[in-house]
N, C-alpha and C positions, 0 to 999 in steps of 0.2 A: 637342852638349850638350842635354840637357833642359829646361834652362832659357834657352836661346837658339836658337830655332828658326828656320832660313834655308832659301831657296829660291829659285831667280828661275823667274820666270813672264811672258814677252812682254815679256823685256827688262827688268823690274823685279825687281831684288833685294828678297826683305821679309827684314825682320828682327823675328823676334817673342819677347818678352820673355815667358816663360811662368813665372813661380815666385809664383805665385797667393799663397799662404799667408804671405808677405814683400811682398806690394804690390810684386811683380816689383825690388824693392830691388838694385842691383846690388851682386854680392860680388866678389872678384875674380877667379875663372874665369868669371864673364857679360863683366866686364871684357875681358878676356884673349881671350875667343873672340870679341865683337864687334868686336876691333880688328883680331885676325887675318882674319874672315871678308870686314870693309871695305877691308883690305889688298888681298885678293884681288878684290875685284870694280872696283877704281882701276884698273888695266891691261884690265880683259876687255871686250871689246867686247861682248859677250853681254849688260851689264848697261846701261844707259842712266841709268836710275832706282832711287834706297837707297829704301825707304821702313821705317820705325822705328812698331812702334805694340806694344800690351802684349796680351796673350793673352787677357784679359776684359775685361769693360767696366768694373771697379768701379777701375782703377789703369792706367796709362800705364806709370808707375815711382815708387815713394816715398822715391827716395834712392838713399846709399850705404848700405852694410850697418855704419851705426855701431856696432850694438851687437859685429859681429864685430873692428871695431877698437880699440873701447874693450879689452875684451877680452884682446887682444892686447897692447894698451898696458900692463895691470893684470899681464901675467905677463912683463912685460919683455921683451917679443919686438919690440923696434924695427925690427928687416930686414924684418918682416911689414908692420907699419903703414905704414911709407915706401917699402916697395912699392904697397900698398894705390894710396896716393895719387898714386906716382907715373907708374903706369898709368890711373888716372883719367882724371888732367890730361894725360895725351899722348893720350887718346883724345878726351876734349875738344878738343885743337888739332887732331888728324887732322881731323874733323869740321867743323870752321872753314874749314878748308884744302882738302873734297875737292871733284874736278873734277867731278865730276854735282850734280845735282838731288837734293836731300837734304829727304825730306819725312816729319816727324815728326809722327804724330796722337797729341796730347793728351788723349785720351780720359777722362775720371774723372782722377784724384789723380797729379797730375806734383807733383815738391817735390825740393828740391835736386839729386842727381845726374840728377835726371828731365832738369831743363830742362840740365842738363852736355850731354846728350848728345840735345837738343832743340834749344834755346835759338842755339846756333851752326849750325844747319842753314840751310838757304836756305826753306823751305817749312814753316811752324808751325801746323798746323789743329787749331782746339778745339773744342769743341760743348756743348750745352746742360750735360752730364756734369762739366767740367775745374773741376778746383780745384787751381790754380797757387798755389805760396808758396817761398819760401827760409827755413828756419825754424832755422835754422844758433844765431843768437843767441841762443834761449831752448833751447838746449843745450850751454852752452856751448861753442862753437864762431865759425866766423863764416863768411859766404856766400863759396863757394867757387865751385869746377868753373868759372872764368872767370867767373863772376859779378861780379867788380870791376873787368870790361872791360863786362860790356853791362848791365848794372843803371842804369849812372850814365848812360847814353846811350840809357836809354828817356825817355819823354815829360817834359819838366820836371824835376820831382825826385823823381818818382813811382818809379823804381827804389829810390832811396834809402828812401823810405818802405816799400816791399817790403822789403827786405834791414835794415834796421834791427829795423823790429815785428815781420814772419816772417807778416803778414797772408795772409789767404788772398783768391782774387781768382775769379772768373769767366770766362769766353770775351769779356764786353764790356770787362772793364777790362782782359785780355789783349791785346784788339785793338786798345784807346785806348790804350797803353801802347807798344804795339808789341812786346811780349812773344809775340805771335800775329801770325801774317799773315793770316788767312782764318780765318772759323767757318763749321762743317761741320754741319749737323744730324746728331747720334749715326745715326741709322735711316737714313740716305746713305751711311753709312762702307764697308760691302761694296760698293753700287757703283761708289765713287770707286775703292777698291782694285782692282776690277777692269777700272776703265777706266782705270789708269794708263798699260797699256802701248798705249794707242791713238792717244799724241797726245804733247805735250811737258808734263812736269809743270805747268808753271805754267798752261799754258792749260787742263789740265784739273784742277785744284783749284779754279781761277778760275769754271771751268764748274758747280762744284756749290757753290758758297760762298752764302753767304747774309746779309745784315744781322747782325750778332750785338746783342744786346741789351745795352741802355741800360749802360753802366759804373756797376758800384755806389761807384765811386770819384768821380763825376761832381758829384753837389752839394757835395762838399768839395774837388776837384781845385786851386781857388784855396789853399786855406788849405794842402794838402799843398804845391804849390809853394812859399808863402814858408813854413813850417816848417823843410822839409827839403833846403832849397835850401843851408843852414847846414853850414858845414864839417866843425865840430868837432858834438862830441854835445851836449856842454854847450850850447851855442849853440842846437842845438835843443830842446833839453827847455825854455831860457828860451823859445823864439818860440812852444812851445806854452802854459809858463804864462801867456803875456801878452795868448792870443788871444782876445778876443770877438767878441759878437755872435751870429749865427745856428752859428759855429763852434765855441765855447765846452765845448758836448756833446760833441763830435766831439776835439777836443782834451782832454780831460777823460781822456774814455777811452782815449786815444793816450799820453797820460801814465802809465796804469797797465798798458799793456803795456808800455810801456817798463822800467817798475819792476820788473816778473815778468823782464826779460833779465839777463843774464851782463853787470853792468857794465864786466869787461875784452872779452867779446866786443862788446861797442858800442863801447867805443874802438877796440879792433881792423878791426871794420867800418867806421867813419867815418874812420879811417887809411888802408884800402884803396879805400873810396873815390874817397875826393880824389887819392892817386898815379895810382890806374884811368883815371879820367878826362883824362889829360896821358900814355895808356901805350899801349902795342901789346897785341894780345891776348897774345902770347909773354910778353913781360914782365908782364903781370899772372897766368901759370898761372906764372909763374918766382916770382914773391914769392909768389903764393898756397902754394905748395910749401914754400917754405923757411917761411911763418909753422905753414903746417899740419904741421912737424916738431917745431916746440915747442907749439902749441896740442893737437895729440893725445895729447900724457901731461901736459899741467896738471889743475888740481885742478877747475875750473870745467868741461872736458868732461865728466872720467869722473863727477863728478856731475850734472851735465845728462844725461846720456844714461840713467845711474841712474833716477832724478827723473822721468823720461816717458818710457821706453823700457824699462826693467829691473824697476822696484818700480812703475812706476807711479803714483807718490803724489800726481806733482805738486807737491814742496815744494824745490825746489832751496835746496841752503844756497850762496851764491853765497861765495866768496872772493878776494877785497875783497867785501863786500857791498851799496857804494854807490857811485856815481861817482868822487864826490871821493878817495876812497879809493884809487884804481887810480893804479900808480906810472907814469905816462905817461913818465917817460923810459924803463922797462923798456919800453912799451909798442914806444916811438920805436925803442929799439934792434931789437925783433923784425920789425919793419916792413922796418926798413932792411938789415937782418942785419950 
């Protein structure tokens, strides 16, 4: 394929995400041939090392290809959509699961499927370039590709705060998060690549890593943990209006991106949450599945993805339009199926 290019070189499989013009967004034959091609390289001795990085520097990967799903969703073609997802999320677990050295460069714009098929590797290097987000909520939608397995088990509550607001983060609050294992200076990245096959991954990313700078998450990381340490949404929206002091600002504004989300994708995420955290990675791509069979043809995606992807307008009309609003037992039901 042309938009997933492979090759192994001295024992290192690469795998290069080429479809520039879509921020290497995966559809589902990038899908399909990267599972196949990693299929193939789990048995070969030939390969030692996967390494995963995007064809240019300006993207890694910026997703899944929503706008192809919504899409789909809008002409009734369900076998499409729940395909869609359902290759995802097994590439997703392949990935969790595979026996080598799995090293994924974050180069520039990783954001939802980015970190799917990142995020569960063994090896996550970023560099000055990476801007990391899950941004699922303010599209109607909610953080997916196992996301409700490792989000709530980075640093604190600091995934939660990720996966709820759809913030966007740096190589330092990557690396304070644990979202990252190592930052890479961009201008390093060819000759990491091509010292992989010299030595064992980890010793050699190890070898070329560098301090990553100050987390921009850093002077509010107190206040994001007791926030978003809160179960439910509700619970946090009150711990943000309550907050003062030097945090006040910083909560203020966390407030009104809250306000800009898919009030049922917030429940939905702080539902998946909290199960995520008490769940095995299988069981959280198993619920995430079945919630993403009914979240992809509700009303709050195909206008999310409209709203900033489609018209571009940026005005989503949400419905339910407020929290309170949102029937939480429907919610409870789709959670639990």
């Amino acid at each position: 394929m042309d938009t997933v290019r492979h090759e192994v070189v001295d024992g290192v499989g690469r795998l290069v995400l080429d479809r520039p013009a879509a921020l290497n967004a995966l559809d589902l034959d990038m899908i399909r041939e990267m599972t196949r091609v990693l299929d193939g390289w789990r048995d070969d001795p030939e390969v030692r090392t996967v390494l995963v990085a995007g064809g240019s520097p300006r993207a890694f990967c910026a997703g899944g290809d929503i706008r192809a799903a919504r899409a789909a969703s809008l002409a009734g073609d369900e076998e499409n959509v729940a395909e869609f997802f359902r290759a995802e999320y097994a590439l997703n677990g392949l990935i969790a699961e595979y026996p080598k050295p799995y090293v994924a460069l974050l180069d520039g714009i990783a954001m939802g499927g980015g970190l799917g098929i990142s995020a569960h590797g063994s090896i996550r290097v970023v560099t000055e370039r990476s801007r990391l987000a899950m941004p699922e909520t303010g599209i109607g939608f909610f953080p997916d590709v196992g996301s409700t397995y490792f989000l709530p088990r980075l640093r604190g509550a600091s995934g939660r705060h990720l996966g709820l607001t759809g913030v966007h983060i740096g190589a330092g609050a990557a690396v304070d998060t644990g979202l990252a294992t190592h930052h890479v200076p961009a201008e390093r990245l060819p000759d990491l690549v091509a010292a992989l096959g010299t030595g064992t991954a980890a010793e050699v990313v190890a070898g070329f890593a560098t301090p990553p700078p100050v987390s921009e998450l850093a002077p509010v990381a107190e206040a994001v943990d007791r926030c978003f340490a809160a179960d439910s949404v509700e619970e946090v929206v009150a711990r943000l209006e309550a907050e003062a002091g030097p945090h006040q600002e910083w909560a203020r504004a966390t407030l009104a991106t809250l306000a800009a989300m898919s009030p049922t994708s917030l429940h939905l995420a702080a539902g998946l949450f909290r199960r995520g955290a008490a769940s095995s990675l299988r069981e959280c791509l198993a619920r995430e599945l079945r919630v993403a069979a009914w979240a992809a043809h509700s009303h709050d995606f195909h206008e999310g993805v409209r709203a900033q992807l489609v018209d571009k307008d940026r005005r989503p009309r949400w419905s339910p339009a407020t929290l309170a609003e949102v029937d939480t037992a429907l919610v409870t039901r789709v959670l639990d199926g």
